[in-house]
C-alpha positions in Angstrom: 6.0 -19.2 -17.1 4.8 -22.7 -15.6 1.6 -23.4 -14.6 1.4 -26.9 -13.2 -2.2 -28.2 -14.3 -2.4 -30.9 -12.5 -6.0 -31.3 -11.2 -6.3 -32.8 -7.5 -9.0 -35.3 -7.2 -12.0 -34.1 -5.1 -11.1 -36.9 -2.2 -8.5 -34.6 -0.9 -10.6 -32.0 0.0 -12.0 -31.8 3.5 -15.2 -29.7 4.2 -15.2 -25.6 3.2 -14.7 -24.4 6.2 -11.3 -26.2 6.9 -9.9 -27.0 3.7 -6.9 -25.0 3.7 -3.6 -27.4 2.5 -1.3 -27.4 0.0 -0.2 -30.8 -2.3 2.9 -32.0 -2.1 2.6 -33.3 -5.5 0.9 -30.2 -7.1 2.9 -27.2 -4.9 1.3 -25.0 -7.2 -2.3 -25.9 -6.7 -3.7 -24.6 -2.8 -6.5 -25.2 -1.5 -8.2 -22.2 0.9 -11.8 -22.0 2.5 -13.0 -20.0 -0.8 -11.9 -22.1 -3.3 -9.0 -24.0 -4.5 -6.0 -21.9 -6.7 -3.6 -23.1 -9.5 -0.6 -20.2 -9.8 2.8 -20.8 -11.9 5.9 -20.2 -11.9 8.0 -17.5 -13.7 11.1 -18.4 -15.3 12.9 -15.6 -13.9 11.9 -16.9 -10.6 11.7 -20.1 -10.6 11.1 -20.8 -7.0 8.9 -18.3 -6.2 5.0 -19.6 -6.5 3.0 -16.8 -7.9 -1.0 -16.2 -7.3 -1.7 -13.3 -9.1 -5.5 -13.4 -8.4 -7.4 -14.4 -5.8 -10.5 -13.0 -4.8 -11.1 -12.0 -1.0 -14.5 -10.4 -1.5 -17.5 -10.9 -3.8 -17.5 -8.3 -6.6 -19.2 -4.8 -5.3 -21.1 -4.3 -8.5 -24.5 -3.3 -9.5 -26.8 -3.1 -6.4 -23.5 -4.0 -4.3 -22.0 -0.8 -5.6 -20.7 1.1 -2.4 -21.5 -1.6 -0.3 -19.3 -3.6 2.1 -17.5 -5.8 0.7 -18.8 -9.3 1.1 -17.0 -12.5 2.2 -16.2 -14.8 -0.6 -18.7 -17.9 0.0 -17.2 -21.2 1.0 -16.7 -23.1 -2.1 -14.2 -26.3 -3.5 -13.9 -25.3 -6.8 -10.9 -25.0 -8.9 -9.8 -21.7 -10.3 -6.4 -20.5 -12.2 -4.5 -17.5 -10.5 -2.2 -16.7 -13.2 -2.8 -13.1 -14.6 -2.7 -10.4 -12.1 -6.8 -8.9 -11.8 -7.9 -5.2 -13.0 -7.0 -2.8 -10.3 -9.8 -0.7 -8.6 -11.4 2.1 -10.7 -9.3 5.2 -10.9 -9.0 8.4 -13.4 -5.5 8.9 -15.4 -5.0 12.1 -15.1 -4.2 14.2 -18.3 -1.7 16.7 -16.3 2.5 15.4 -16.2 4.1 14.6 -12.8 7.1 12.6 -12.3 4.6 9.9 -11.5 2.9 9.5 -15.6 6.5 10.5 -17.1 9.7 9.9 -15.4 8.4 7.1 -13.3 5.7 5.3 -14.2 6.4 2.1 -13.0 4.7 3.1 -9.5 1.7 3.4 -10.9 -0.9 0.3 -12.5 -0.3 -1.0 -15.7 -2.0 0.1 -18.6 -1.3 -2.1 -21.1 -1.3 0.3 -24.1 -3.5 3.3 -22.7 -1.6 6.6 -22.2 -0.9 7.4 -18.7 -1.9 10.8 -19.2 -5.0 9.4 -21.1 -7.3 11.9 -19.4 -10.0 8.9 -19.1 -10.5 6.6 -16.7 -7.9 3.5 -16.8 -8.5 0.5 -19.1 -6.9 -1.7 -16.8 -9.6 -1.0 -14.0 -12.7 -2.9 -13.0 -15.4 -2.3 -10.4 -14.5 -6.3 -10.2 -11.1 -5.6 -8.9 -11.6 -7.0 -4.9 -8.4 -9.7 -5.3 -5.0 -9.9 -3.8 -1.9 -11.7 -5.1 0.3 -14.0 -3.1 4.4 -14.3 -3.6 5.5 -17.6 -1.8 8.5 -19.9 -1.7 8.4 -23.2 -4.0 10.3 -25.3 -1.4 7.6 -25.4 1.3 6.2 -28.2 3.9 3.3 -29.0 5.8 4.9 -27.7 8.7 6.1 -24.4 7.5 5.4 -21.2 9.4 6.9 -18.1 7.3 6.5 -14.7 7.9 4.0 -12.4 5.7 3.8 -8.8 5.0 0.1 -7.8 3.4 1.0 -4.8 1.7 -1.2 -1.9 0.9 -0.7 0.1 -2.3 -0.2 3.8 -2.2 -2.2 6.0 -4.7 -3.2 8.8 -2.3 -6.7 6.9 -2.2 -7.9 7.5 -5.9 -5.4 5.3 -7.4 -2.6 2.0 -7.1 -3.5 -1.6 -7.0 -1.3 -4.8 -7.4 -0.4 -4.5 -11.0 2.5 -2.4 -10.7 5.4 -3.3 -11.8 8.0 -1.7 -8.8 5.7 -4.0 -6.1 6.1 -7.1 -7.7 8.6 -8.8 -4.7 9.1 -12.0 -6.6 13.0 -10.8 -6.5 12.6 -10.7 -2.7 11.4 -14.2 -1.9 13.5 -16.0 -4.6 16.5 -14.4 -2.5 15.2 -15.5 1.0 12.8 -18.3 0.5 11.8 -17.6 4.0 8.7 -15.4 3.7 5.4 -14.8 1.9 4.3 -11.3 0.7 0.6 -10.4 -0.5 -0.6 -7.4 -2.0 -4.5 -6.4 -2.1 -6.8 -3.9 -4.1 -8.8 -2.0 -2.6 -11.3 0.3 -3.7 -10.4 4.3 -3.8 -11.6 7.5 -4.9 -15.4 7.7 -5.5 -15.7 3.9 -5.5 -14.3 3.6 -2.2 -15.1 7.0 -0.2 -18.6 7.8 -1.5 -19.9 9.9 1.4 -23.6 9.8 -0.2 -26.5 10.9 1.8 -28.5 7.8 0.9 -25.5 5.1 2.6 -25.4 4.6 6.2 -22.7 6.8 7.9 -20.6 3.2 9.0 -20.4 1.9 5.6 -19.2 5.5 3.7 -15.4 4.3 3.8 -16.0 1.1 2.1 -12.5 1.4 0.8 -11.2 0.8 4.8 -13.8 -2.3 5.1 -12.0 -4.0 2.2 -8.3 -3.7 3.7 -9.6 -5.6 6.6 -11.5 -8.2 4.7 -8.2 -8.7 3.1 -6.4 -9.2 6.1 -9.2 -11.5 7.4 -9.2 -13.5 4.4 -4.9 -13.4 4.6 -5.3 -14.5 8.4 -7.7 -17.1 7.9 -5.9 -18.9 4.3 -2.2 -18.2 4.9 -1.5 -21.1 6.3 -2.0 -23.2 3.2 0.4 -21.1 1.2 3.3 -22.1 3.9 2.8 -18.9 6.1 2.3 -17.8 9.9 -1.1 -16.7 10.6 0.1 -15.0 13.9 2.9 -13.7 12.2 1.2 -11.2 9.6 2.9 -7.5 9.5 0.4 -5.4 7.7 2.8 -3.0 5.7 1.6 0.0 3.5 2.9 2.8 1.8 1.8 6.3 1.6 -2.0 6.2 1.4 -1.5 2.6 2.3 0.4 3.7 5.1 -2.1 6.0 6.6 -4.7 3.1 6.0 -2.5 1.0 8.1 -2.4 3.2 10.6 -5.8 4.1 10.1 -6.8 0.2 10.5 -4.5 0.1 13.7 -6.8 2.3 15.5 -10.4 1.5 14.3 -9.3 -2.7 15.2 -7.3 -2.1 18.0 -8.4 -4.5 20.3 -8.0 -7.3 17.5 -5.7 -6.6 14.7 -5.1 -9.7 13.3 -1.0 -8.5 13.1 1.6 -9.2 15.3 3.3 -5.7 13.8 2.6 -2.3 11.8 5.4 -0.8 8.5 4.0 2.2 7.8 6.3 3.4 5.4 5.9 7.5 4.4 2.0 7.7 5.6 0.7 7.6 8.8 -3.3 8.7 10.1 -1.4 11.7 11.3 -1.6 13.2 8.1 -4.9 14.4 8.6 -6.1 13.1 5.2 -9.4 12.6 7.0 -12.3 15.2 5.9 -15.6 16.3 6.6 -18.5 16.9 3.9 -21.7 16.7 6.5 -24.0 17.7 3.4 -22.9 15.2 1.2 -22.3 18.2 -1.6 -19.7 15.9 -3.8 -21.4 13.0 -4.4 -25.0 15.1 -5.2 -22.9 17.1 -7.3 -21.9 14.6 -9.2 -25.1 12.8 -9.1 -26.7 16.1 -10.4 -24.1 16.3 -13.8 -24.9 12.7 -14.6 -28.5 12.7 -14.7 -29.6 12.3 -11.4 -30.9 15.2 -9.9 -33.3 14.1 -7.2 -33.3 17.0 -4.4 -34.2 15.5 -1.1 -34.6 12.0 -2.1 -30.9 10.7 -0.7 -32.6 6.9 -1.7 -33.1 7.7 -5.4 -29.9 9.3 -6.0 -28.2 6.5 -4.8 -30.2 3.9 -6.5 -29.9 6.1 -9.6 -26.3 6.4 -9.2 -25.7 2.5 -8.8 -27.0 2.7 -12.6 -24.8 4.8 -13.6 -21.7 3.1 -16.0 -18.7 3.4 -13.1 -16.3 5.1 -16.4 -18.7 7.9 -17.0 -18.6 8.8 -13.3 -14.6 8.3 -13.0 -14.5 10.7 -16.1 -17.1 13.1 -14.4 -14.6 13.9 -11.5 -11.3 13.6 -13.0 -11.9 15.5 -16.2 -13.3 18.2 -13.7 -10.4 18.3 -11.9 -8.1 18.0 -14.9 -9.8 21.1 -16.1 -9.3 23.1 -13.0 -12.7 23.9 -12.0 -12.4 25.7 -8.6 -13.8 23.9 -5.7 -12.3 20.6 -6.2 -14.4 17.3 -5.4 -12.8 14.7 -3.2 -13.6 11.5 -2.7 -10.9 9.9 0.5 -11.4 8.5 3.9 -14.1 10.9 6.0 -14.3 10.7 9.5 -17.4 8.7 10.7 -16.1 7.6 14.1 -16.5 4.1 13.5 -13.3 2.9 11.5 -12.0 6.8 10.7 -11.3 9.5 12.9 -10.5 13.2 13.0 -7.9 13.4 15.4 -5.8 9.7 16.0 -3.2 11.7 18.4 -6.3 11.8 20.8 -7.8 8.3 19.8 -4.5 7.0 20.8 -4.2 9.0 23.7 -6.9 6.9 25.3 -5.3 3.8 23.9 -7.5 3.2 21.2 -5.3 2.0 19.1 -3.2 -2.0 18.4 -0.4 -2.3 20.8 1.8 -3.7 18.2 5.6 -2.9 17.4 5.9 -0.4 14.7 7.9 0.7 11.9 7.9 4.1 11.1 9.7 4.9 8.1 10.3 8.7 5.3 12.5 9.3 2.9 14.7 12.3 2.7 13.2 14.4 -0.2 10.0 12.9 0.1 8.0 16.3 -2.0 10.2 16.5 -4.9 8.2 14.2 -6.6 4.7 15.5 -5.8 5.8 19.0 -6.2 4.8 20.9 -9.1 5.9 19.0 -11.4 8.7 21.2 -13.8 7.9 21.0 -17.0 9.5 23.9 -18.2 12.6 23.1 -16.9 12.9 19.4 -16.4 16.7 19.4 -15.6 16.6 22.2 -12.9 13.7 20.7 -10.8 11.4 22.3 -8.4 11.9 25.1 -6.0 13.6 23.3 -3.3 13.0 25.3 0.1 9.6 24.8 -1.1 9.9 21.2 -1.0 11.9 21.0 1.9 9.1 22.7 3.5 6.3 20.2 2.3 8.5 17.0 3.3 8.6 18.5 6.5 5.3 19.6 7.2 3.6 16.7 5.4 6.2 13.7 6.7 8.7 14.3 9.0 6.0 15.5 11.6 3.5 12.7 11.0 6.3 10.4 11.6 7.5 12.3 14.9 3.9 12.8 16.1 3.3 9.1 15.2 6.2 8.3 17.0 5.6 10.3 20.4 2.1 8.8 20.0 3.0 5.5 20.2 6.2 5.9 22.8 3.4 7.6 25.4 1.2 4.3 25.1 4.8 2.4 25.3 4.5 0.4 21.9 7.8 -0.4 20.4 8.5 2.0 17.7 11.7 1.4 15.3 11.9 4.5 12.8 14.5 4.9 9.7 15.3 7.2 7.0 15.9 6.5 3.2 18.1 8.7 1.7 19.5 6.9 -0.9 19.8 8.0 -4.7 20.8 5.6 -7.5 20.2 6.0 -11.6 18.1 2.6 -11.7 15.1 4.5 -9.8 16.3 8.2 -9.8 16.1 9.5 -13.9 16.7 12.9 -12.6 19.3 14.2 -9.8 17.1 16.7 -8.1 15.0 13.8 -7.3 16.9 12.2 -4.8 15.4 10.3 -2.5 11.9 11.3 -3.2 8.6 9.5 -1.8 8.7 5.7 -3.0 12.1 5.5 -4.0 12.8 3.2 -1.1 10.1 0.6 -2.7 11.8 -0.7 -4.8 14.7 -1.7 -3.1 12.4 -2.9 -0.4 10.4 -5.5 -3.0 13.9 -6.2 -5.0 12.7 -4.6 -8.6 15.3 -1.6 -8.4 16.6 -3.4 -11.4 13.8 -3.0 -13.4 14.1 -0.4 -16.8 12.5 2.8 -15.7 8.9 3.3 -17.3 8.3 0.1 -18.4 9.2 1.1 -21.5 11.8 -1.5 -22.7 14.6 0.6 -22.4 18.8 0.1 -20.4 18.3 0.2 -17.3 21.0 2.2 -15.6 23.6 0.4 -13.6 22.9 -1.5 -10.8 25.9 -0.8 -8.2 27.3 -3.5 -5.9 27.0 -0.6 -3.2 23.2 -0.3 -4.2 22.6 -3.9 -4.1 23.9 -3.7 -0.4 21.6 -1.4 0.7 18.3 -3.0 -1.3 19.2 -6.7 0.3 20.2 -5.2 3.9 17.0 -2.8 4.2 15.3 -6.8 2.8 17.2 -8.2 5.7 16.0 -5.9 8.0 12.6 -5.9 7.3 12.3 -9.6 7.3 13.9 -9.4 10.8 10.5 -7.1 11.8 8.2 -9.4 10.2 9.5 -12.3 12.0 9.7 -11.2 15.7 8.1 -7.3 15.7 9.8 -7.1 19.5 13.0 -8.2 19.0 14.0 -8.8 15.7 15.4 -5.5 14.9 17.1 -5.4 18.3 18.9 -8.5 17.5 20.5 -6.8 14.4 21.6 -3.8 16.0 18.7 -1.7 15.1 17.4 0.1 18.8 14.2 1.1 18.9 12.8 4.9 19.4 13.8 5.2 23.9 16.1 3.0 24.0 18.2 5.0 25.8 21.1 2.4 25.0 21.5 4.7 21.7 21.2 8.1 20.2 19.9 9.9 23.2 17.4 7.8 23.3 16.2 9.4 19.7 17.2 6.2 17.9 17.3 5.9 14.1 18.8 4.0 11.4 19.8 5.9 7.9 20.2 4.2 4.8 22.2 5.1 2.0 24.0 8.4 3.3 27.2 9.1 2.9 28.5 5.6 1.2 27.3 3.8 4.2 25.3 0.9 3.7 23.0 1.7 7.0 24.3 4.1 10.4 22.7 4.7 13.3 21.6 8.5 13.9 19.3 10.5 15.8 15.8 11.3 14.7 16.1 14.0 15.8 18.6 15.1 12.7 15.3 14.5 11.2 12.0 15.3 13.7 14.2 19.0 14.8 13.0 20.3 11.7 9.4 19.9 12.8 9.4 20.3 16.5 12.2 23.0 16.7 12.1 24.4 13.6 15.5 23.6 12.4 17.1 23.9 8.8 16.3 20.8 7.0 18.9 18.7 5.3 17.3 16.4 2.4 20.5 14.9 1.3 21.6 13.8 4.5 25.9 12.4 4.5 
């Protein structure tokens, strides 16, 4: 790695609040309105500027616990942005999925710790509100690049930006013609409290920091070489739903010219209700903080509480299988999260931006049960069929017929690829996040992070990943039209598949085809047989 230290003198910089440039003789050094960051360069991409850690908000700790976030104050200092920052705090979980065994290298790096640990994860921090930027070396004053600002997955108790298979660096060194950016955010009980002693608006606190991200992205991009109104806010599974969740609660200013929500919408219904605030009392009550009818002095007796005791509280409960489970996601307040987005869009509540809408053929078999007594046989699969159905191919159709009724542009696709460098196991196939990776350009990477061969790399593979790179870059550029331009007909269109328009990846040794969603959305609406290895 090559971090260029070169200091720029303090005449250079104009006042805080416009001080957003880059040096033509220190590319690696930007200034922003919060501060001025030093990344480097990795050898293995050596034109790819990487700043691993920048922070977007003030740290939510002590009496800011469960707060929202604050803005990061306007400041010239210098800072180095060179190792990525301690993601969010979360719980690993003592019980094997596919996720702590056979592919670990979705989830945060743990730098030693087990990932069936059973304790909360070294490698988090209550300080953990940062993002990291990707960006081309060979940039100009004048440059106007796309950006994506991608949210992590982790069903909202876990993910961050230290993980290895959303690391794009392999993306932009190919192109050179965008910028990606990844943020933490906070999740589980850190970010979805629901505490009777906070205000009912600030409860989702996890929601508030995606958007001071993308304010902070909107407002400091353009020193980094990238469009400000050019921004597609991208996320995946629970970052997906966040998107779409963000989408409606900022609909009349989104700050994005276009939506990826790729295997997560708000249609989910992940969204629940806990009017007595039972969860967090009862968790307030096991660590010492039993103060019936006094919602003030739990809270303030909570925000004393050391943040690992209280991550082991709940996940060692659930880990041991204690009936009535405590939660800690989004919850509907009516402010920034809602019950039921099919109505809120209804009354156009929600961004008329293009959208794309995307699953992936065996989404479940990966968040099945996971088989440990029979590793090489794999789950039931009618059963999983019948979870990718009910849990994603309808919230992509009723997404969909959401967005076509307020007559957004909607492109939608399938992933049904499934290679050895991401798939260990054949039942697997194209299970949820397999198309990450050949989306950020790590499909190459060894599986687990453990050192080991990585399997083979096809040329047919490598077609896909760069084409489904191709494509996407074509959204982020021009939302409208970009996919048009390519071929790629948007939901309708009644130019294509009976209007139905889809493109598959990866079926059937084609590279991409164009199909009807409803191969896909019948399953759903009509009750058809489901096919999760689609040809």
């Amino acid at each position: 790695m090559k971090p260029l230290n070169l200091l720029l003198p303090l005449s250079l910089f104009h006042t805080a609040a416009c001080a957003i440039s880059t040096s033509i003789d220190d590319p690696l050094t930007v200034r922003t309105t919060t501060g001025s960051y030093t990344g480097l360069l990795d050898d293995q991409f050596p034109n790819v500027r990487q700043f691993r850690s920048i922070p977007y908000a003030q740290p939510p700790i002590g009496k800011q616990r469960w707060r929202p976030p604050v803005a990061v104050t306007p400041s010239l200092r210098r800072y180095f942005s060179q190792r990525f920052p301690p993601s969010c705090p979360q719980y690993q979980s003592k019980t094997l999925t596919a996720w702590t065994t056979n592919i670990s290298d979705f989830s945060i790096r743990l730098y030693g710790q087990s990932y069936i640990a059973g304790a909360m994860s070294q490698a988090s921090s209550e300080d953990c509100l940062y993002l990291a930027i990707w960006a081309p070396l060979n940039v100009t004053a004048n440059s106007t690049l796309p950006v994506a600002l991608f949210l992590p997955g982790g069903d909202f108790v876990g993910g961050g930006v230290d993980v290895p298979y959303q690391q794009p660096a392999g993306w932009v060194e190919r192109t050179q013609n965008h910028i990606v950016v990844t943020a933490n955010y906070r999740v589980n009980v850190a970010g979805f409290p629901w505490a009777a002693g906070i205000d009912t608006e600030d409860q989702n606190v996890g929601i508030l920091d995606q958007r001071m991200a993308l304010e902070w992205v909107h407002t400091n991009i353009g020193a980094f070489g990238g469009d400000a109104s050019r921004i597609t806010l991208w996320g995946q599974s629970a970052g997906g739903v966040a998107v779409d969740m963000l989408a409606h609660a900022y609909y009349d200013n989104p700050l994005v010219s276009g939506l990826f929500m790729q295997s997560g919408t708000a249609m989910v219904g992940v969204a629940r209700a806990d009017p007595g605030h039972t969860n967090f009392t009862f968790v307030a009550k096991n660590l010492g903080c039993d103060f019936p009818g006094d919602a003030a002095a739990e809270l303030d007796c909570m925000k004393q509480v050391p943040m690992t005791l209280i991550q082991n509280f709940i996940g060692q409960y659930k880990d041991n299988g204690t009936k009535s489970a405590i939660v800690f996601k989004p919850l509907p307040d009516d402010k920034k999260v809602w019950f039921n987005y099919t109505e809120r869009a209804a009354k156009g509540f929600v961004a008329r931006v293009p959208v794309l809408v995307s699953t992936t053929a065996n989404e479940l078999s990966t968040l099945y049960s996971y088989p440990a007594s029979n590793v090489t046989a794999g789950p039931y699969q009618p059963a999983v069929d019948a979870g990718t159905v009910g849990v994603f191919v309808c919230l992509a159709s009723n997404t969909t017929q959401s967005r076509i009724k307020q007559n957004i542009t909607t492109y939608r696709y399938e992933y049904a690829g499934n290679f050895s460098s991401v798939t260990p196991l054949w039942w697997m196939g194209a299970y949820h996040a397999s198309d990450v990776p050949m989306l950020f350009g790590t499909y190459n990477l060894p599986p687990g992070g453990g050192g080991e061969d990585v399997a083979a790399v096809t040329p047919f593979q490598t077609q896909v990943a760069e084409t489904m790179q191709d494509y996407l870059l074509e959204f982020m550029k021009d939302p409208e039209n970009g996919l048009r331009q390519k071929g790629w007909l948007p939901y309708g269109d009644p130019r294509g598949k009976e209007g139905k328009n889809m493109l598959r990846f990866a079926a059937g040794g084609l590279v991409a085809q164009n199909v009807s969603a409803a191969q896909v959305d019948d399953a759903c609406v009509l009750g058809t047989k489901y096919d999760s290895s689609p040809s």
